[in-house]
TIKOLLUM-980996 format. One record per atom (N, C-alpha, C): residue number from 1; residue in three letters; atom name; x, y, z. Coordinates in pm, 1 decimal. Each point is the difference from the previous one (the first is absolute). Layout:
! TIKOLLUM-980996
<r><num>NUM</num><residu>ALA</residu><atome>CA</atome><px>X</px><py>Y</py><pz>Z</pz></r>
...
This chain:
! TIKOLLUM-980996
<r><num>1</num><residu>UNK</residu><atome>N</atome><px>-746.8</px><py>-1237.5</py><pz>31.6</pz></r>
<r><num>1</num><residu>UNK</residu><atome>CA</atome><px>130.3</px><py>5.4</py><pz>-61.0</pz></r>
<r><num>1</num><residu>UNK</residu><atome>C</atome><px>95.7</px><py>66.7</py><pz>99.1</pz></r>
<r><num>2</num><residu>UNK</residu><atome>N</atome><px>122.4</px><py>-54.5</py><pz>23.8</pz></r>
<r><num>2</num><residu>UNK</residu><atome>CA</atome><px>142.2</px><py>33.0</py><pz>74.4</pz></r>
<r><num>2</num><residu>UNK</residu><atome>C</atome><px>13.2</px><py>126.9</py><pz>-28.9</pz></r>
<r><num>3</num><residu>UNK</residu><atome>N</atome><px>14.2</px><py>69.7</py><pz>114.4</pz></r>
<r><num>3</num><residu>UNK</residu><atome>CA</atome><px>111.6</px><py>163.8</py><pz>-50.1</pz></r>
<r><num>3</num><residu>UNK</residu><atome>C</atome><px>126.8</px><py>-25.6</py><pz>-72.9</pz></r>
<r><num>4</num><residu>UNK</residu><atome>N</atome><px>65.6</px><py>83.0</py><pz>-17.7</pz></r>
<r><num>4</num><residu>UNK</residu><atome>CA</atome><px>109.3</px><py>-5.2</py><pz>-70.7</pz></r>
<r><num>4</num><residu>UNK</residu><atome>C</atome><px>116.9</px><py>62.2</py><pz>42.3</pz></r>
<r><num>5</num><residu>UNK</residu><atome>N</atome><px>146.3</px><py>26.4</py><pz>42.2</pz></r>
<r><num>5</num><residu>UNK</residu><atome>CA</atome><px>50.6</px><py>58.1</py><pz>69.2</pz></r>
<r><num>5</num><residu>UNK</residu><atome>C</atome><px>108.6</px><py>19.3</py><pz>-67.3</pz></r>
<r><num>6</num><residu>UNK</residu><atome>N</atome><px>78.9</px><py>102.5</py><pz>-51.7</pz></r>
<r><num>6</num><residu>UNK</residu><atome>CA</atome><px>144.5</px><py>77.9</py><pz>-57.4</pz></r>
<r><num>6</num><residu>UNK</residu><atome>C</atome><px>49.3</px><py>72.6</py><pz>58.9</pz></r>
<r><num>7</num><residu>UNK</residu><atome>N</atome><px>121.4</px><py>-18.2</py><pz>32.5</pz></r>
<r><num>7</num><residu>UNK</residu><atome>CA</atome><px>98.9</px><py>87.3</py><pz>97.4</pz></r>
<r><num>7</num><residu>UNK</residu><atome>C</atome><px>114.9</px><py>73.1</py><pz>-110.5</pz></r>
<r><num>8</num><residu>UNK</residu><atome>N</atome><px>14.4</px><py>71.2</py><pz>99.4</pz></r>
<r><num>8</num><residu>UNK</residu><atome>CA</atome><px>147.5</px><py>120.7</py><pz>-96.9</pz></r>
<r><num>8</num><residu>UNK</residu><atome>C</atome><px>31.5</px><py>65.4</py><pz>138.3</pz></r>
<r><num>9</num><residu>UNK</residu><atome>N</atome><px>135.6</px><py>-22.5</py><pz>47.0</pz></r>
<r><num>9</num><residu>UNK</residu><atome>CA</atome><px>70.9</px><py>56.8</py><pz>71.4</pz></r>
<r><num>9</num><residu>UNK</residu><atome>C</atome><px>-96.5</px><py>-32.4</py><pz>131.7</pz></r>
<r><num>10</num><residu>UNK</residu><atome>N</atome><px>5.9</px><py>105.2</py><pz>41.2</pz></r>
<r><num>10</num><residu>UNK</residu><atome>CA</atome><px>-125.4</px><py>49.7</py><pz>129.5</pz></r>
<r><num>10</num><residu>UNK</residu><atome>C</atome><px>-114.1</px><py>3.5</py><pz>-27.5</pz></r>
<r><num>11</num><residu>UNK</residu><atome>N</atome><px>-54.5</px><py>-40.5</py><pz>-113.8</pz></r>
<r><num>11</num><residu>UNK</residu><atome>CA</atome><px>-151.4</px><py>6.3</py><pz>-3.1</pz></r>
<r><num>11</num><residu>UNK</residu><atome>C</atome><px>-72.4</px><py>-148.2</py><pz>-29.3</pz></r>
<r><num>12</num><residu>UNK</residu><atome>N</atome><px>-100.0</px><py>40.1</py><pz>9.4</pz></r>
<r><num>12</num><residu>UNK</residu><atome>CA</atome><px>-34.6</px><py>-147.0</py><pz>19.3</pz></r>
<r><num>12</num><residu>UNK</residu><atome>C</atome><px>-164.7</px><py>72.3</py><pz>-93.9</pz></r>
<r><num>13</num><residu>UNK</residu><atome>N</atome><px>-68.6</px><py>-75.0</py><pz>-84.3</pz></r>
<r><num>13</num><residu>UNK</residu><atome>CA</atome><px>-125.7</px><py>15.3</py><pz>-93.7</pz></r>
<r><num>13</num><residu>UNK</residu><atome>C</atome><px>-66.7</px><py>-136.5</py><pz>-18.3</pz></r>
<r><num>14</num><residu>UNK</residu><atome>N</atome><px>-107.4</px><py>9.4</py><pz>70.5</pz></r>
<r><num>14</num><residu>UNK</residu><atome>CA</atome><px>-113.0</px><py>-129.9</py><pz>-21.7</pz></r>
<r><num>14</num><residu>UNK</residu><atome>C</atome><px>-102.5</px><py>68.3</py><pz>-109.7</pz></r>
<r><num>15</num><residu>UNK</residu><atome>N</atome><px>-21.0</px><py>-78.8</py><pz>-62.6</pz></r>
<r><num>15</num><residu>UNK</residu><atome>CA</atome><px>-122.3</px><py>9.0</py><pz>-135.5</pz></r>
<r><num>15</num><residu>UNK</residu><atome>C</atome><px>-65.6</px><py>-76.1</py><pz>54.2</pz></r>
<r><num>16</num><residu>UNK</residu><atome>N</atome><px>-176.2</px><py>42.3</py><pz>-7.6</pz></r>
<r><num>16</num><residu>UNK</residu><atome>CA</atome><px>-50.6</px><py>-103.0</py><pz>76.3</pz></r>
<r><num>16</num><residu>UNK</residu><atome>C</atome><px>-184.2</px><py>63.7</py><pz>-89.3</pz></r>
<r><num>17</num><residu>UNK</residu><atome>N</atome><px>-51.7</px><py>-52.6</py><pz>76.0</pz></r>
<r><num>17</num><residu>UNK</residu><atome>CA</atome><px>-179.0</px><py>50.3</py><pz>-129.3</pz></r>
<r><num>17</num><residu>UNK</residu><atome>C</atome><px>-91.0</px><py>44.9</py><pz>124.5</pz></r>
<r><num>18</num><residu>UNK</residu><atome>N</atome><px>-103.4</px><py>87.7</py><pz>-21.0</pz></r>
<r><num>18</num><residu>UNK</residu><atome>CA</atome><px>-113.4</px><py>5.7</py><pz>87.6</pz></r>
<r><num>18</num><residu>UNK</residu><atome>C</atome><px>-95.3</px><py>-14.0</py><pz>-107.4</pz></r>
<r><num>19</num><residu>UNK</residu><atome>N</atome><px>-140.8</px><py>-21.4</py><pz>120.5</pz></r>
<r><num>19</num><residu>UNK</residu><atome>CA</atome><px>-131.4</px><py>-22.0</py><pz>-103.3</pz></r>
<r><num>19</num><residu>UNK</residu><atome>C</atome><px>-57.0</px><py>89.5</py><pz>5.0</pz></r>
<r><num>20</num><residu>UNK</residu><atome>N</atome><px>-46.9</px><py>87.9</py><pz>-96.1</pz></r>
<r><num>20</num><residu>UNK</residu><atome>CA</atome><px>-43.1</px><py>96.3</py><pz>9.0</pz></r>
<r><num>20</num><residu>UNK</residu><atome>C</atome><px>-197.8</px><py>48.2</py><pz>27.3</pz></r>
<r><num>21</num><residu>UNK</residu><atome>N</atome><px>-40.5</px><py>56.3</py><pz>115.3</pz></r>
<r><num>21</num><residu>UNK</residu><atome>CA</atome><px>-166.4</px><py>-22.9</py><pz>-1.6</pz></r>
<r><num>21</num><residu>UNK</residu><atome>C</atome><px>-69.6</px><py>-56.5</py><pz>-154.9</pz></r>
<r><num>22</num><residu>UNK</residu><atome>N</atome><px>21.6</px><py>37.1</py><pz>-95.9</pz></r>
<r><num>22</num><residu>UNK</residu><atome>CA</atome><px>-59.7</px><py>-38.9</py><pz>-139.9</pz></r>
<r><num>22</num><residu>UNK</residu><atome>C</atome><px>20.9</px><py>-164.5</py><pz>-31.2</pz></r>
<r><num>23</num><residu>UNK</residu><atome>N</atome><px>110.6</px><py>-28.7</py><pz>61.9</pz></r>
<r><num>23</num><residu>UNK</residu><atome>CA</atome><px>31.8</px><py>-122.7</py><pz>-42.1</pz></r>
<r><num>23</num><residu>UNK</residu><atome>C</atome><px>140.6</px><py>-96.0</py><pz>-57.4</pz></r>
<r><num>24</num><residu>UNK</residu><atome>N</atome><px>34.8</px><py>191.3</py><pz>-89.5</pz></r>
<r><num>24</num><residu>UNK</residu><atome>CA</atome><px>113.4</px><py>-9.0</py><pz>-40.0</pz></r>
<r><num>24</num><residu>UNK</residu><atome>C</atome><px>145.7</px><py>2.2</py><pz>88.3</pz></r>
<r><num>25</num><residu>UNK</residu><atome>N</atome><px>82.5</px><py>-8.5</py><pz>-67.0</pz></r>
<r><num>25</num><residu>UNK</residu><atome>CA</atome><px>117.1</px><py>-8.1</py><pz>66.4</pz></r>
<r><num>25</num><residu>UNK</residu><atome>C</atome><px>115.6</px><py>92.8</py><pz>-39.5</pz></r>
<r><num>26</num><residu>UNK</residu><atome>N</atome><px>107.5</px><py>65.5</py><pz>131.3</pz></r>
<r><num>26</num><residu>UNK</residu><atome>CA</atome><px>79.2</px><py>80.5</py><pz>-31.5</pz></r>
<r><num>26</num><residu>UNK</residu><atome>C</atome><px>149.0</px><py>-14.5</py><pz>26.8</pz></r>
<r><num>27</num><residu>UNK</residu><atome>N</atome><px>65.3</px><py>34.2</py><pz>-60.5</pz></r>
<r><num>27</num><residu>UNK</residu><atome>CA</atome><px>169.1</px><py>-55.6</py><pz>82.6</pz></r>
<r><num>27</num><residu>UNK</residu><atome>C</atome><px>11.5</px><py>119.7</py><pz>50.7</pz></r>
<r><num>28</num><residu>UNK</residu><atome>N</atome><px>94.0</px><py>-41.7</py><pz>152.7</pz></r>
<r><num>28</num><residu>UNK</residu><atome>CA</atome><px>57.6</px><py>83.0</py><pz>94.4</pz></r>
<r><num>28</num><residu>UNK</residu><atome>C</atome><px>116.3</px><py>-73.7</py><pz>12.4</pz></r>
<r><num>29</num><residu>UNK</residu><atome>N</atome><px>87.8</px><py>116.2</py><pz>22.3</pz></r>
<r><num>29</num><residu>UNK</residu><atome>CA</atome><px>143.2</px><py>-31.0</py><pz>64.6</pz></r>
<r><num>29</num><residu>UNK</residu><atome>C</atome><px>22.1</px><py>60.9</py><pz>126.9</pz></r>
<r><num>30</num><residu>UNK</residu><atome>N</atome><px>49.3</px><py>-34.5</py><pz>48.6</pz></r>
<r><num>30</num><residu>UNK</residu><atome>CA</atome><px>56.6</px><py>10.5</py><pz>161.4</pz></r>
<r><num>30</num><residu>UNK</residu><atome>C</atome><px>141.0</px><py>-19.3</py><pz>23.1</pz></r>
<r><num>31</num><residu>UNK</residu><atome>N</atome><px>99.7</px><py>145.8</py><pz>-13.1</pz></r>
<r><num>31</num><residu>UNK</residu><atome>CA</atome><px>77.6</px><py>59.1</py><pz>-1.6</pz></r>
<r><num>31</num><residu>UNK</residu><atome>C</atome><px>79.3</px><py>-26.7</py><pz>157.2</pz></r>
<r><num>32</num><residu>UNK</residu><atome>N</atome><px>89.8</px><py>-62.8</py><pz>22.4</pz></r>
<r><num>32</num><residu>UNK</residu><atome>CA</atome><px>65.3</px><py>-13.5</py><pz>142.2</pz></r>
<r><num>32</num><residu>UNK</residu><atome>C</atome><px>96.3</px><py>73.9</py><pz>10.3</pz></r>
<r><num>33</num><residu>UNK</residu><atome>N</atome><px>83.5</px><py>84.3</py><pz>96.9</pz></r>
<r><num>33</num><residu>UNK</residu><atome>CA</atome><px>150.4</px><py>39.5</py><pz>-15.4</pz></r>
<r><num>33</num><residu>UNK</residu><atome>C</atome><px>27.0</px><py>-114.5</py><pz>129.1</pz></r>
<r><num>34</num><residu>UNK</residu><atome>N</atome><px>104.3</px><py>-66.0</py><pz>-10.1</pz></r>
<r><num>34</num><residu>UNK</residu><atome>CA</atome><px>40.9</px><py>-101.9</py><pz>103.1</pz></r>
<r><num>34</num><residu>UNK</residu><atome>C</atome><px>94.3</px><py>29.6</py><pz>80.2</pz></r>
<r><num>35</num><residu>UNK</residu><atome>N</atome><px>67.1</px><py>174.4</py><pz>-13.2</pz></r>
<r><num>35</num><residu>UNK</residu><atome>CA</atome><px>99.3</px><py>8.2</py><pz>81.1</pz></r>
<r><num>35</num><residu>UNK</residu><atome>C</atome><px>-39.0</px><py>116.2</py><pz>132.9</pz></r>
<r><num>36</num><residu>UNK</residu><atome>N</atome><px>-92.2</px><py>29.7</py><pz>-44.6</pz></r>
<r><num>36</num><residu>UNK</residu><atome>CA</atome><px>-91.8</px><py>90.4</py><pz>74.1</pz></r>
<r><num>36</num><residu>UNK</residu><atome>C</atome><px>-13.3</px><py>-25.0</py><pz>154.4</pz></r>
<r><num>37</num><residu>UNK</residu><atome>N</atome><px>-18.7</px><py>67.5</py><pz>150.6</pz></r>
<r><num>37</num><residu>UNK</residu><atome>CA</atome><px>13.9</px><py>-15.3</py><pz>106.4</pz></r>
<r><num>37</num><residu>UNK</residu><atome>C</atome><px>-161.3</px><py>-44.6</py><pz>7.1</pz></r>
<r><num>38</num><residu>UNK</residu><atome>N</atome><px>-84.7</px><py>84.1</py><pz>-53.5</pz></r>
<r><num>38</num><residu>UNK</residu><atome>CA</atome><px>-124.7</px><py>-22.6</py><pz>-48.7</pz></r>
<r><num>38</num><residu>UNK</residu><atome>C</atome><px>-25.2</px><py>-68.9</py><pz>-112.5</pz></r>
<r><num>39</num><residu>UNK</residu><atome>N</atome><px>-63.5</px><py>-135.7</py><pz>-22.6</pz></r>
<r><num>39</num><residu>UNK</residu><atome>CA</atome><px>-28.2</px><py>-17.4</py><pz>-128.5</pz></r>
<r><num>39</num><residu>UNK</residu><atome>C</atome><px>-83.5</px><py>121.4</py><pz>-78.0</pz></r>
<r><num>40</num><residu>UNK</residu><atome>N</atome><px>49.9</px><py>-2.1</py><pz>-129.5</pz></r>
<r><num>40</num><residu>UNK</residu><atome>CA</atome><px>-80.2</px><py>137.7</py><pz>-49.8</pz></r>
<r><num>40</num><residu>UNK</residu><atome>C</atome><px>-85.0</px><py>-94.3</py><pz>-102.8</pz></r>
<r><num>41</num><residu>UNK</residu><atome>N</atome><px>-85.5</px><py>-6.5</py><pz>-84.9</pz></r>
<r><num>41</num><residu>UNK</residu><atome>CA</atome><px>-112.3</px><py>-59.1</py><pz>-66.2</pz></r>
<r><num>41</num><residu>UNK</residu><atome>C</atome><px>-91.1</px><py>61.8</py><pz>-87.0</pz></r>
<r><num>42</num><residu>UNK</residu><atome>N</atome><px>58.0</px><py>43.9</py><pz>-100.1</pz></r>
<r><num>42</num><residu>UNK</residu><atome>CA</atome><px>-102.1</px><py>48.2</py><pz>-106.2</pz></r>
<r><num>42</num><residu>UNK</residu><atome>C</atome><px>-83.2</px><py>-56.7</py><pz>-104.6</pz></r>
<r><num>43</num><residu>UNK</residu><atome>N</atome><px>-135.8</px><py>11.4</py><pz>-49.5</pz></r>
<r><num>43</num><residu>UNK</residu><atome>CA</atome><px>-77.0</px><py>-68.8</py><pz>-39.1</pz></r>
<r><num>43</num><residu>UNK</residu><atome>C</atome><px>-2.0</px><py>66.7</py><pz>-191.0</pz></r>
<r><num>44</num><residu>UNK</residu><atome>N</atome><px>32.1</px><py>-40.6</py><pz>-62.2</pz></r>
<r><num>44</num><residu>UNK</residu><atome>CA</atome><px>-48.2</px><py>10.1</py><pz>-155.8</pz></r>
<r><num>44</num><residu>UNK</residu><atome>C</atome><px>-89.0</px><py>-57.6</py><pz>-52.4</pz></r>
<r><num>45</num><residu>UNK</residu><atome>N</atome><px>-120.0</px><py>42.2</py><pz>-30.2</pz></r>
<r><num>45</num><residu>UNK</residu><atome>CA</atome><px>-92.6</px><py>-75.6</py><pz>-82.5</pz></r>
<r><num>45</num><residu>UNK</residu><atome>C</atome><px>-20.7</px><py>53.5</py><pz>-161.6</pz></r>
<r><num>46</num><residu>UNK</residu><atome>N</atome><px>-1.4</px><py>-158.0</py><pz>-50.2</pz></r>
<r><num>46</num><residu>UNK</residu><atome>CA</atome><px>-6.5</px><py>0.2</py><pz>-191.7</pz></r>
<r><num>46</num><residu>UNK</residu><atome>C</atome><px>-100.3</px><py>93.4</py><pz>-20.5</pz></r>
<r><num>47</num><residu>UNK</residu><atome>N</atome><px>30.1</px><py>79.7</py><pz>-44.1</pz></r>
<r><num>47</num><residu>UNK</residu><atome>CA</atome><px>-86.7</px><py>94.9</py><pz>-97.3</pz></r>
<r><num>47</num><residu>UNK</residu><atome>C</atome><px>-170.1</px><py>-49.0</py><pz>-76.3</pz></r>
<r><num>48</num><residu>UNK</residu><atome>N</atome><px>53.1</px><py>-103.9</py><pz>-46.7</pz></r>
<r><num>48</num><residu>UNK</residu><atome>CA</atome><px>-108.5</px><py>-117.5</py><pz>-42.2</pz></r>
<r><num>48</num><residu>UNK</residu><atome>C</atome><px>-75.1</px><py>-84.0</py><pz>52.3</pz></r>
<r><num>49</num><residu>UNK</residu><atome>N</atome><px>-115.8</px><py>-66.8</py><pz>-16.0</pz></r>
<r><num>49</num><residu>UNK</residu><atome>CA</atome><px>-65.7</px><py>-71.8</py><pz>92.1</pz></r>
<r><num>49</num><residu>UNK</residu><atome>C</atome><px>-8.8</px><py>-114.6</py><pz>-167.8</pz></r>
<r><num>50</num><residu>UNK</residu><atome>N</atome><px>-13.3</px><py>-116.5</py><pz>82.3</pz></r>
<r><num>50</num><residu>UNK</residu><atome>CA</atome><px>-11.5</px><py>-155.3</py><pz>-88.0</pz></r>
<r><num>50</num><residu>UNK</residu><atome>C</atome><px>-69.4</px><py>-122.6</py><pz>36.2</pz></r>
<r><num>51</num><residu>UNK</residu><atome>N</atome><px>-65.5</px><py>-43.9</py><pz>-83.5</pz></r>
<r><num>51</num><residu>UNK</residu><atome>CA</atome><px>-126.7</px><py>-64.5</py><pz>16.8</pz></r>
<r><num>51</num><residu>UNK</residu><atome>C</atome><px>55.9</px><py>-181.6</py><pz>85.4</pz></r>
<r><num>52</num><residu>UNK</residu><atome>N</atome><px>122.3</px><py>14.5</py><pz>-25.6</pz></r>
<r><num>52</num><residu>UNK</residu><atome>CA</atome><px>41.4</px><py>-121.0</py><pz>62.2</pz></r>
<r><num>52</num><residu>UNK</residu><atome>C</atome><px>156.3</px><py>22.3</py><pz>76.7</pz></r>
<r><num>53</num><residu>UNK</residu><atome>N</atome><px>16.7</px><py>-74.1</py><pz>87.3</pz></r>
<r><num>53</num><residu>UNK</residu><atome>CA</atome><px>65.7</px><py>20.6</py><pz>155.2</pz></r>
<r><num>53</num><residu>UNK</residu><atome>C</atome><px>155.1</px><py>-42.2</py><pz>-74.1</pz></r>
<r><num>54</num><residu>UNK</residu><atome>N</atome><px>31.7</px><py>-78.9</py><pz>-89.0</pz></r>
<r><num>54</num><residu>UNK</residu><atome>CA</atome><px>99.2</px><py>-56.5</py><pz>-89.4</pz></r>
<r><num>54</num><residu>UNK</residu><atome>C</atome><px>34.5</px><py>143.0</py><pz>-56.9</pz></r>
<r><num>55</num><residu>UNK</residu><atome>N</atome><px>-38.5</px><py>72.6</py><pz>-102.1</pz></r>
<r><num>55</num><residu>UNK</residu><atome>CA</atome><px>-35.1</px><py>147.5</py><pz>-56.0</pz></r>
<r><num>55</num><residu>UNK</residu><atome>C</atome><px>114.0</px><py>128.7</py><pz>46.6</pz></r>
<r><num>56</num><residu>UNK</residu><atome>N</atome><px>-121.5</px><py>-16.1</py><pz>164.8</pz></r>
<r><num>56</num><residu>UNK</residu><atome>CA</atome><px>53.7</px><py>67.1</py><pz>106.4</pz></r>
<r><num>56</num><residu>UNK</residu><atome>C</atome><px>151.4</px><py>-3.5</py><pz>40.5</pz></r>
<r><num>57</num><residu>UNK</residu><atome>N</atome><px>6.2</px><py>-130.4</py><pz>37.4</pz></r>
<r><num>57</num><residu>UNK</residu><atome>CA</atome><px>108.5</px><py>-48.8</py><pz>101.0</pz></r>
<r><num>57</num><residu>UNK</residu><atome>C</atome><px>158.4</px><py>72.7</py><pz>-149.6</pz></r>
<r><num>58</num><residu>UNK</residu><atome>N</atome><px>-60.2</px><py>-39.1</py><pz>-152.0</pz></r>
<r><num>58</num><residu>UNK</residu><atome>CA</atome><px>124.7</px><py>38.3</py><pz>-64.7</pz></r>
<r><num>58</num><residu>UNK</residu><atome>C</atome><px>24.1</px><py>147.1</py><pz>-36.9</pz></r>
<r><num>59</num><residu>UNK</residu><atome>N</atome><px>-122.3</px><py>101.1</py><pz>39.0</pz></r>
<r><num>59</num><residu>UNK</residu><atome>CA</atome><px>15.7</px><py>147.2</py><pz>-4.6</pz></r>
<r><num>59</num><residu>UNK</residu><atome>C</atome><px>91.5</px><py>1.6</py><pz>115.1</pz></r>
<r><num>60</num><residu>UNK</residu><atome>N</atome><px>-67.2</px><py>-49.8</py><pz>99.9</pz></r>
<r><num>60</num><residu>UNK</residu><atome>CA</atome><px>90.9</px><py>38.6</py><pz>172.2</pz></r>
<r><num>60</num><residu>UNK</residu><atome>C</atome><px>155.7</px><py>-41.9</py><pz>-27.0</pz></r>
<r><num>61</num><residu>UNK</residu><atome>N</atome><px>50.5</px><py>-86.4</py><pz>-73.4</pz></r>
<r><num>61</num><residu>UNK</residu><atome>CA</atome><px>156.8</px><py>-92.8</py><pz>-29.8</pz></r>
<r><num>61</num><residu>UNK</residu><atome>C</atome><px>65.7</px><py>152.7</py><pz>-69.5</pz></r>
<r><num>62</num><residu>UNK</residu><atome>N</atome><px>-62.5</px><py>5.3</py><pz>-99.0</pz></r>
<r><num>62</num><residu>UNK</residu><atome>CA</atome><px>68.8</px><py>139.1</py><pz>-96.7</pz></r>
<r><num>62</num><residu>UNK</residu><atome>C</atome><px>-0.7</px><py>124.9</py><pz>83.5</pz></r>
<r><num>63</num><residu>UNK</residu><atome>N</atome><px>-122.6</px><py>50.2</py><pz>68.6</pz></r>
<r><num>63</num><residu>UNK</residu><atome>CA</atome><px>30.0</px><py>115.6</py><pz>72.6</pz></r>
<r><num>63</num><residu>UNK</residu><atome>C</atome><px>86.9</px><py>-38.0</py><pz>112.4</pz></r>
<r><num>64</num><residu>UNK</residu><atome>N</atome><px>44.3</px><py>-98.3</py><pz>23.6</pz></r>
<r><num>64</num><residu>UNK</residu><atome>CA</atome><px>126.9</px><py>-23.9</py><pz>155.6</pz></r>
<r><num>64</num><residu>UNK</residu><atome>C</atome><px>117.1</px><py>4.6</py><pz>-78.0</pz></r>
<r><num>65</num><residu>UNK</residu><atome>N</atome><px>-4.0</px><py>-68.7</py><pz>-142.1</pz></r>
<r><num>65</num><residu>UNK</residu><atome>CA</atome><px>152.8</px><py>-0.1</py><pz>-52.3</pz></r>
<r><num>65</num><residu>UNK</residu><atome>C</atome><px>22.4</px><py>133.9</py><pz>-37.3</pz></r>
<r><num>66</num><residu>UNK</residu><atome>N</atome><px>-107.8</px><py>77.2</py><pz>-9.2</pz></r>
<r><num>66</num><residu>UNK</residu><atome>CA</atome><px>50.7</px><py>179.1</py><pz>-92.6</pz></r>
<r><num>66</num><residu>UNK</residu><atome>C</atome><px>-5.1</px><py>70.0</py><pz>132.0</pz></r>
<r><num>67</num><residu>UNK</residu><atome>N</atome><px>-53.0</px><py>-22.4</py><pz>157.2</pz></r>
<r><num>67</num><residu>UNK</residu><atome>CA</atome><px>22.7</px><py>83.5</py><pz>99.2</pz></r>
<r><num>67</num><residu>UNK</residu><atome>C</atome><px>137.0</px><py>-46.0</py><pz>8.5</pz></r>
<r><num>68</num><residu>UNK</residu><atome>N</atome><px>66.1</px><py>-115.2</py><pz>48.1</pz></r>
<r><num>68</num><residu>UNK</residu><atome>CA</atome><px>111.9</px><py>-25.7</py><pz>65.5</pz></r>
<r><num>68</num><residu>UNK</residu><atome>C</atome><px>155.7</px><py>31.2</py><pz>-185.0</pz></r>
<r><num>69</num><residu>UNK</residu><atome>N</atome><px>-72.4</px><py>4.0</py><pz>-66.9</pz></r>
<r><num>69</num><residu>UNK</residu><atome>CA</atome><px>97.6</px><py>73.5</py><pz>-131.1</pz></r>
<r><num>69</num><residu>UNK</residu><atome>C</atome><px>27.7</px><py>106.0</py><pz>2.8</pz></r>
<r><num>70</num><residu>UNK</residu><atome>N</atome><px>-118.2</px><py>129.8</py><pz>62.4</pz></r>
<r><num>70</num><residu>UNK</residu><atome>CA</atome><px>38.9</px><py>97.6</py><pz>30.5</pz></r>
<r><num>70</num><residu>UNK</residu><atome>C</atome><px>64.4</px><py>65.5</py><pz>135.3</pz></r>
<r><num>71</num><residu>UNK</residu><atome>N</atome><px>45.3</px><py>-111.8</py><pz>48.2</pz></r>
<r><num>71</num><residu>UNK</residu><atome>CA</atome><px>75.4</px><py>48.3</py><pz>151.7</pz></r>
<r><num>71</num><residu>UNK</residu><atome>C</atome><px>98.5</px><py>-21.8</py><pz>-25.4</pz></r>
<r><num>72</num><residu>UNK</residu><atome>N</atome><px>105.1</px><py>74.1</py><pz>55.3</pz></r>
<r><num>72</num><residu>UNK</residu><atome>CA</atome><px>119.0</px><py>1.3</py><pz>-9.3</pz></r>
<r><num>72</num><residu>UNK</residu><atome>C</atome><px>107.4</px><py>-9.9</py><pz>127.8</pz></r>
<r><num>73</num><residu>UNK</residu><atome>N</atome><px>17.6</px><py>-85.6</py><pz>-12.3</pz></r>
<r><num>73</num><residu>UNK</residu><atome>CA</atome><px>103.6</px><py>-60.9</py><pz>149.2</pz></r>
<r><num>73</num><residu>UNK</residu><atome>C</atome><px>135.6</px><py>93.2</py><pz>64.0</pz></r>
């Protein structure tokens, strides 16, 4: 399944899934600032783990829309 990518201002947030050793699956987001001399890149991972990669991928969508909700431009 495709990452997913939402921008706000200068930031840039991919939702995307890993597999986890067990089997299961977890959403991560990957936090960009785009105005940066350095790209800067922070990693959020879902709290939750889910038995299917579909699951995943829509925990990772909600935690990118509530990181980039709480930034303020």
């Amino acid at each position: 399944m495709e990452d997913v990518t939402y921008t706000k201002g200068i930031y840039t947030a991919t939702a995307g899934v890993q597999q986890l050793d067990d089997g299961r699956f977890q959403g991560v987001v990957h936090l960009a600032r785009d105005d940066a001399a350095e790209p800067e890149t922070t990693v959020y991972e879902v709290k939750g783990v889910s038995a299917t990669v579909s699951e995943a991928l829509e925990e990772a969508k909600a935690l990118a829309h509530q990181i980039l909700g709480e930034i303020e431009l």
